[in-house]
C-alpha positions as CSV (number, residue, x, y, z in Angstrom):
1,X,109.7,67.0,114.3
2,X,110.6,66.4,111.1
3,X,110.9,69.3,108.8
4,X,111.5,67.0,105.6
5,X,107.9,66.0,105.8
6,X,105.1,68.8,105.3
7,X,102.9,69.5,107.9
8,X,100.0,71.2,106.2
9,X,98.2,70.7,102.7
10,X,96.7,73.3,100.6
11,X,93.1,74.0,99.6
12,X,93.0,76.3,97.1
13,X,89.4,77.9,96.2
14,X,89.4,80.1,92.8
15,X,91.7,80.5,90.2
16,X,95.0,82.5,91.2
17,X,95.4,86.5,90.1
18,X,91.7,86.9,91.0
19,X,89.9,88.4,93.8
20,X,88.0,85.3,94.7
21,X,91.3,83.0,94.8
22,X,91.9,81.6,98.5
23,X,94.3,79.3,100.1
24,X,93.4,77.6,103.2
25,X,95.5,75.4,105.8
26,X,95.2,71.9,106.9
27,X,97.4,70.0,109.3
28,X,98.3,66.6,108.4
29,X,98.1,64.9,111.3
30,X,95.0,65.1,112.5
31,X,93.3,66.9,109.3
32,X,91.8,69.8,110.5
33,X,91.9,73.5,109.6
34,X,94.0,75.9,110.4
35,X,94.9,79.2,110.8
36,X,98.2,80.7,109.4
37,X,98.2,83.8,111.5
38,X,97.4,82.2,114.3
39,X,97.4,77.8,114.5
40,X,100.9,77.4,112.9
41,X,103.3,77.3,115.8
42,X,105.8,80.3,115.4
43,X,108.9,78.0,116.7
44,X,109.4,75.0,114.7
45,X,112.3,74.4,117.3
46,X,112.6,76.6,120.3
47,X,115.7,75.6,121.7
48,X,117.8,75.9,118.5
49,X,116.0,79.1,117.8
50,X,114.2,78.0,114.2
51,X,110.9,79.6,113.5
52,X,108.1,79.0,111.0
53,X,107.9,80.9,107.5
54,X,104.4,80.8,105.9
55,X,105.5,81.8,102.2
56,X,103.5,84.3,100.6
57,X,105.0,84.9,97.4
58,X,107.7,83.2,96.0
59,X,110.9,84.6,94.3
60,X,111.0,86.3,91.0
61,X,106.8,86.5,91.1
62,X,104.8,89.7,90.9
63,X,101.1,88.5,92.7
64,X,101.1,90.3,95.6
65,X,99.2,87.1,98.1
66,X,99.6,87.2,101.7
67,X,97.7,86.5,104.4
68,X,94.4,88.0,105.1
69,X,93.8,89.1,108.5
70,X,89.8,90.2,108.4
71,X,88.8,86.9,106.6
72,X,87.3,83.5,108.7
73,X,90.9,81.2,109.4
74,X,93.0,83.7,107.5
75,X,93.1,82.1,104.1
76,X,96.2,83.4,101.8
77,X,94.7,85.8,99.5
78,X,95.9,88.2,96.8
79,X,96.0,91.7,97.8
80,X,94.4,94.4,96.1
81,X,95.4,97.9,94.8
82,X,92.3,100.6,93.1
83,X,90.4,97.4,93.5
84,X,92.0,95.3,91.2
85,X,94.3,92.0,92.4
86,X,97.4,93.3,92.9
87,X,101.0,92.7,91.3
88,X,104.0,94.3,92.6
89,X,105.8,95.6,89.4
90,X,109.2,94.8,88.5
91,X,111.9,97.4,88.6
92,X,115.5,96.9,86.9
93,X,117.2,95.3,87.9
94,X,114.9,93.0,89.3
95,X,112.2,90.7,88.4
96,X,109.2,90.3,91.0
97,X,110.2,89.5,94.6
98,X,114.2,88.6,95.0
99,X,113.5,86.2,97.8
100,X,110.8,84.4,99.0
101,X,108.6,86.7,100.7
102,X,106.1,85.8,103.5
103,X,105.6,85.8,107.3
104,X,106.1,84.6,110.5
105,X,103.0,83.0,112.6
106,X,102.1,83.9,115.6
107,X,103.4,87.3,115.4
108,X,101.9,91.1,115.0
109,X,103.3,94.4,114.5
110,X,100.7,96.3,116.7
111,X,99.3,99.1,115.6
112,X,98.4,100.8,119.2
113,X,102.7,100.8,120.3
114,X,105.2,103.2,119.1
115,X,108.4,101.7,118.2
116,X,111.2,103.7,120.3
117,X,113.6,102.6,117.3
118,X,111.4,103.6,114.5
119,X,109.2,106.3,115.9
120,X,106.6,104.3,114.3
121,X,103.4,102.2,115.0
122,X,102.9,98.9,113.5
123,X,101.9,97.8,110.4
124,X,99.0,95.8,111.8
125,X,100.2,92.2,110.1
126,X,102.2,89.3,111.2
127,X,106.2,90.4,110.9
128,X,107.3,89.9,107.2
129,X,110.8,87.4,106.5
130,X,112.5,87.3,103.0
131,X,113.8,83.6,103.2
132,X,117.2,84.4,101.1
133,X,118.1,80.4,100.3
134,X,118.9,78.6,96.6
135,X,115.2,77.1,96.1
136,X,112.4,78.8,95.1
137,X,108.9,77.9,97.4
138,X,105.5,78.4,96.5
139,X,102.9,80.1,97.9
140,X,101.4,78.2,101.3
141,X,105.0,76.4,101.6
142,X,106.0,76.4,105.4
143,X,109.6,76.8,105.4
144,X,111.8,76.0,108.6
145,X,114.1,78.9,108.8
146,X,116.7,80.5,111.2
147,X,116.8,84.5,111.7
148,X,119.9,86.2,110.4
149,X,118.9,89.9,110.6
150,X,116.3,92.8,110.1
151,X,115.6,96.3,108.0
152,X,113.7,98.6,109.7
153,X,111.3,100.0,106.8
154,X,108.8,102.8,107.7
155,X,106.4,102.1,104.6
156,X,103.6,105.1,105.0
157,X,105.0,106.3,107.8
158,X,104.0,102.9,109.6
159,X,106.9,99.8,111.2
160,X,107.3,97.5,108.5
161,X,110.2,94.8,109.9
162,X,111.5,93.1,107.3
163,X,113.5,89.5,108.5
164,X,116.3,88.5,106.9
165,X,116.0,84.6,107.3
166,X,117.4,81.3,105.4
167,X,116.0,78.0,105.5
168,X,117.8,75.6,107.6
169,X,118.2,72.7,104.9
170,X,119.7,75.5,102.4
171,X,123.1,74.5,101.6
172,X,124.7,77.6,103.0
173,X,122.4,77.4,106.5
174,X,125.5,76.3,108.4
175,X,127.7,78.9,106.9
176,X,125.4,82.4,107.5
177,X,124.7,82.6,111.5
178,X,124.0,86.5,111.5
179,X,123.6,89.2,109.1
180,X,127.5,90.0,108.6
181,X,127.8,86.4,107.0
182,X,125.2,87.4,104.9
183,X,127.5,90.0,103.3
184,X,130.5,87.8,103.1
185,X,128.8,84.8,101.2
186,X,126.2,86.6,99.3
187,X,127.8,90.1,98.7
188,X,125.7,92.8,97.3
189,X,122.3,90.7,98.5
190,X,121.6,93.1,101.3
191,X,122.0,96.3,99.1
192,X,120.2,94.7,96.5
193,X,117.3,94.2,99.5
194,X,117.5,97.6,100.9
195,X,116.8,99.1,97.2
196,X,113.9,97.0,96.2
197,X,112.0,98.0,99.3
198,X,112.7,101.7,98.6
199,X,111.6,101.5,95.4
200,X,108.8,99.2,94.9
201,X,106.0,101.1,95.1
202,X,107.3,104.3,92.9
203,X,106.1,102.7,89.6
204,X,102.7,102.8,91.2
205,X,102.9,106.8,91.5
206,X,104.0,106.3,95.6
207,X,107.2,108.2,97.0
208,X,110.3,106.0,97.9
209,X,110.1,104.4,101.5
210,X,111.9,105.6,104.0
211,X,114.3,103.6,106.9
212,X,114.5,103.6,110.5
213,X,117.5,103.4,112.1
214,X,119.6,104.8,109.3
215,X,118.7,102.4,106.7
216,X,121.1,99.9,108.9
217,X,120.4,95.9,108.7
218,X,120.4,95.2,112.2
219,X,121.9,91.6,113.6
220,X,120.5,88.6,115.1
221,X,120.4,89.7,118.2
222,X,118.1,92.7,117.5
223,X,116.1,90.5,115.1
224,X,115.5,88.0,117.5
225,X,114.2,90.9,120.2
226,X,112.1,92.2,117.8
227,X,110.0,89.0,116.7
228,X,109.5,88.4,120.7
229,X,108.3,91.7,121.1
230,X,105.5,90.9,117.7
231,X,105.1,87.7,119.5
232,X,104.1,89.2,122.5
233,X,101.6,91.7,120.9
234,X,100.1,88.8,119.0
235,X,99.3,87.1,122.3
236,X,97.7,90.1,123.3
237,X,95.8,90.3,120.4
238,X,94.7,86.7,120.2
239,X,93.4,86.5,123.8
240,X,92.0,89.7,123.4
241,X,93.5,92.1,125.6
242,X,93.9,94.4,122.3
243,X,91.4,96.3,120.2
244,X,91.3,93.9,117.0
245,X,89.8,96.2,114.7
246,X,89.4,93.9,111.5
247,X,91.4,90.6,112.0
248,X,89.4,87.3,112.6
249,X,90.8,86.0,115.8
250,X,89.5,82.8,114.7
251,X,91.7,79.4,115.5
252,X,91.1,76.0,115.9
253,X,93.9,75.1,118.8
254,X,94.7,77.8,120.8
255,X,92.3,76.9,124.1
256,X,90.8,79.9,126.0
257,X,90.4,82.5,123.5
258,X,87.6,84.5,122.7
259,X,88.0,83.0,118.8
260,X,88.3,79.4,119.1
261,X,86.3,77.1,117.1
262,X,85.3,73.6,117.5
263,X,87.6,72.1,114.5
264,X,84.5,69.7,113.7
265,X,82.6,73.0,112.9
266,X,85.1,74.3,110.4
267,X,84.3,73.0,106.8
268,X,87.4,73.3,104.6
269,X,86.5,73.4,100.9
270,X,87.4,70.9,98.1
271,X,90.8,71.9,97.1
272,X,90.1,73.0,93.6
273,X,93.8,73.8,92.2
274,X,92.5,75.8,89.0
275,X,94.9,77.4,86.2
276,X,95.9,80.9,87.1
277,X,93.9,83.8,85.1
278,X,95.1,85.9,82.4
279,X,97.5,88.2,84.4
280,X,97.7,91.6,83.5
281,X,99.9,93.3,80.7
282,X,102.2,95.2,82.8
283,X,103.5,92.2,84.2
284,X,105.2,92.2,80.5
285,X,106.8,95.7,81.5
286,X,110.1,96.4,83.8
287,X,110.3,100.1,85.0
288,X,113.9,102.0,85.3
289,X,113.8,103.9,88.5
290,X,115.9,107.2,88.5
291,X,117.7,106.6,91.6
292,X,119.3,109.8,91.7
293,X,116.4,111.6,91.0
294,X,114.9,109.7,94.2
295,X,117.3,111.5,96.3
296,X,116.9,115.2,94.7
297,X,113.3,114.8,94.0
298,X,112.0,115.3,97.7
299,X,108.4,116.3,96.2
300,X,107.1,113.3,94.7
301,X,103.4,112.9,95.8
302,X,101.4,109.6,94.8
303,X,100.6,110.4,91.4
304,X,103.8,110.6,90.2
305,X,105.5,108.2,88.0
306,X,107.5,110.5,86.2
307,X,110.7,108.7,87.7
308,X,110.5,106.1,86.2
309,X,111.0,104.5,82.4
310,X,109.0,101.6,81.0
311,X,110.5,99.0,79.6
312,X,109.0,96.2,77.8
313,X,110.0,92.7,78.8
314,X,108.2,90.9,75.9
């Protein structure tokens, strides 16, 4: 196949930073709709080992979109936090998202199995991949990408892999083959990584994550075992040998399971492509995070932001 020419169009319903925003897939070849969880092929290339990305939010942004697994053909959505669209706030020295952030098809991190590694169930979504090449995607972009490694983040107590992954037309693709080239070409990125993900969520009032496995970006090897074992639980899920609790199963090309759907019957709407509303003001703020306090403080309850300082980015 090739992976210079897109595969999929957008149709975008709503106007972005709102509840009602939605981004559905279409195929190109034969227009029909798609599922992103579940249609979009999780090899692009099996034999050379490059997977599918489905980008969910694109570096240095704050919306928070990924894909939703309880609505009809899994549209990208934004998330939500105390009911309002959610934006993930920026902390210094960072702005939004450092890589573009999104997922890998086809995969789950089941809820029902303990992780021996993590001591940990699953998160319940597809396996998240911070695509660490020069370009900057957008949101619905399906990037080509080759593994490189994987963090092992316990986010509320629950398995929350995090893929270290580069597109394969990136300039440097032929120079990173597993995580230790990462540190030798793009020195301080991993730290940088494992420090955004503790502190993300602390200017929202939340206590730092924790790590499995010692905090330790594990190689391409590991990586690799653990996106068959999400590929695995995904096929269990999607021919429903699984309790599915709230995802829609529903697919157009995946043949003997219990949610396929004649592709004739699914209506995709017009792709409307409207400005983005006004996004909130504390988008406008950056928030200093007291590392050290982190690391004394082992009290912090959600509530708390009193680690952190405000700073105004206007």
């Amino acid at each position: 196949m090739d992976s210079s020419k897109p595969q999929y169009s957008l149709r975008r319903v709503g106007h972005p930073f709102t509840k009602d925003y939605q981004v559905y897939f279409e195929r190109n070849a034969d227009k029909i709709a798609v599922s992103p969880f579940h249609d979009i092929p999780l090899h692009h290339d099996e034999a050379r080992n490059v997977f599918n990305m489905v980008v969910e939010v694109p570096r240095w942004t704050n919306a928070k979109f990924e894909i939703s697994r309880g609505k009809s053909m899994n549209p990208i959505t934004q998330d939500t936090l105390d009911g309002n669209p959610r934006f993930t706030r920026s902390c210094f020295p960072y702005k939004g998202y450092i890589w573009n952030y999104g997922a890998l098809p086809q995969t789950w991190e089941d809820p029902h199995y303990t992780d021996p590694d993590t001591d940990a169930k699953g998160d319940n979504d597809p396996i998240d991949a911070c695509e660490i090449g020069r370009a900057i995607a957008k949101t619905g972009d399906v990037k080509q990408v080759k593994i490189l490694g994987v963090l092992g983040l316990l986010d509320e107590g629950e398995t929350d892999w995090k893929l270290i992954v580069i597109d394969v037309t990136d300039p440097l693709a032929d120079k990173l083959h597993d995580i230790s080239d990462v540190e030798k070409h793009l020195p301080g990125l991993l730290d940088a990584t494992r420090d955004w993900f503790r502190i993300y969520m602390v200017p929202n009032g939340y206590p730092p994550n924790e790590y499995a496995l010692e905090g330790k970006f594990m190689d391409k090897a590991y990586a690799l075992k653990v996106v068959k074992e999400c590929s695995e639980a995904w096929r269990r899920l999607v021919h429903g040998k699984v309790e599915k609790g709230g995802i829609s199963l529903h697919n157009t090309t995946l043949s003997g399971t219990p949610g396929k759907l004649d592709p004739k019957d699914v209506g995709l709407p017009t792709d409307e492509n409207l400005s983005p509303a006004p996004v909130p003001q504390e988008l406008e703020e950056w928030f200093y995070v007291d590392r050290e306090r982190l690391e004394d403080d082992k009290k912090l309850v959600h509530g708390d932001d009193s680690l952190c300082i405000t700073l105004d980015l206007a």
